[in-house]
C-alpha positions in Angstrom: 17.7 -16.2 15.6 14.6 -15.7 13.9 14.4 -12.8 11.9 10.6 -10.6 12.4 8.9 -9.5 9.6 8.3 -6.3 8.9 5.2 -4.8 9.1 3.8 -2.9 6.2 1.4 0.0 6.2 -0.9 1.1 3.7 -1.4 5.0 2.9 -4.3 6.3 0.7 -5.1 10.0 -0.7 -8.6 9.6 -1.9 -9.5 12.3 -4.7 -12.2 12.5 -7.3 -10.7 11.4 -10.6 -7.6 10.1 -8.6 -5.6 8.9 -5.6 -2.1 8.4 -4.4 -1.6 5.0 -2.9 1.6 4.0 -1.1 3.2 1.5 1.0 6.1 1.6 3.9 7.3 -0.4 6.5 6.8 0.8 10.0 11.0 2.0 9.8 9.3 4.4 7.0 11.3 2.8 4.2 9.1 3.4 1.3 8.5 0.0 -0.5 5.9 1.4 -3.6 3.9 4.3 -4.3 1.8 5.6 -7.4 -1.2 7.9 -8.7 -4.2 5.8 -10.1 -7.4 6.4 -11.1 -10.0 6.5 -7.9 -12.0 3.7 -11.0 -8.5 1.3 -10.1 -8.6 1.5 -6.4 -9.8 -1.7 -5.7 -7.9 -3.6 -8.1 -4.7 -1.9 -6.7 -6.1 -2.4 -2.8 -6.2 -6.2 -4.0 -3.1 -6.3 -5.6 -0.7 -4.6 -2.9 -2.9 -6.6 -0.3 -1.1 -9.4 -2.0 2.3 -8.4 -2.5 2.7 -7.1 0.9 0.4 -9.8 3.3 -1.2 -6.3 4.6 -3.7 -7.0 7.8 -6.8 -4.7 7.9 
C-alpha cells in the first residue's frame, strides 16, 4: 500500500513591520510557525515553498 502524502497549507498574517507565517497539514498538525519581518516574507515564502513542496 502506497502511503498519500500529506498535503500542507500555508497560513499568513500580514502586518506592517511584521507577519506570522505558519504551516499545517490538512489533519491540522502544525508542522512550523514564526514572526518575521513583513522585509523577510519572500525569502521565508521561498524557503517553506521548498521544505514543504507547497502548490499555489
Amino acid at each position: 500500500m502506497t502511503k498519500k502524502k500529506p498535503l500542507f497549507i500555508l497560513g499568513f498574517d500580514p502586518g506592517r513591520d511584521k507577519c506570522g507565517i505558519a504551516v499545517i497539514s490538512e489533519d491540522g498538525k502544525l508542522y512550523y510557525h514564526a514572526v518575521i519581518t513583513s522585509y523577510d516574507v519572500v525569502r521565508e515564502v521561498n524557503f517553506l515553498y521548498k521544505k514543504f513542496f507547497l502548490k499555489y
